[in-house]
C-alpha angles and dihedrals in degrees: 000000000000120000123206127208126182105209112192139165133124126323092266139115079267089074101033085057087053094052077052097050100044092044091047081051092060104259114122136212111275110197121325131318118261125224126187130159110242104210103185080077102014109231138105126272128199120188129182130193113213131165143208130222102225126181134212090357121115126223107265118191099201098047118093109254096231091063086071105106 
């Protein structure tokens, strides 16, 4: 089964470290980044899709997604 995520924040090395962790944890870029300005606060934000190939598990609603391994 794959499994997708949307991570999104501020255009910041926050964000940037949570693309890198997701990725050292086995999940992989799916399409481009995104980047809008969000003017309600004024600032930049970046947001990246990205998916995991899991396997025998099926696909459980109510469990986090980053508990797939």
């Amino acid at each position: 089964m794959q499994i997708y995520r949307f991570l999104s924040g501020e255009d910041d090395s926050a964000f940037c470290y949570k693309v890198t962790k997701a990725l050292s944890e086995g999940w992989v870029l799916h399409g481009s980044p995104t980047y809008a300005y969000d003017a309600a606060v004024k600032k930049m934000k970046c947001g990246q899709a990205v998916t995991k190939v899991v396997t025998d598990q099926p696909y459980d609603p109510d469990k986090k997604l980053v508990d797939y391994r």
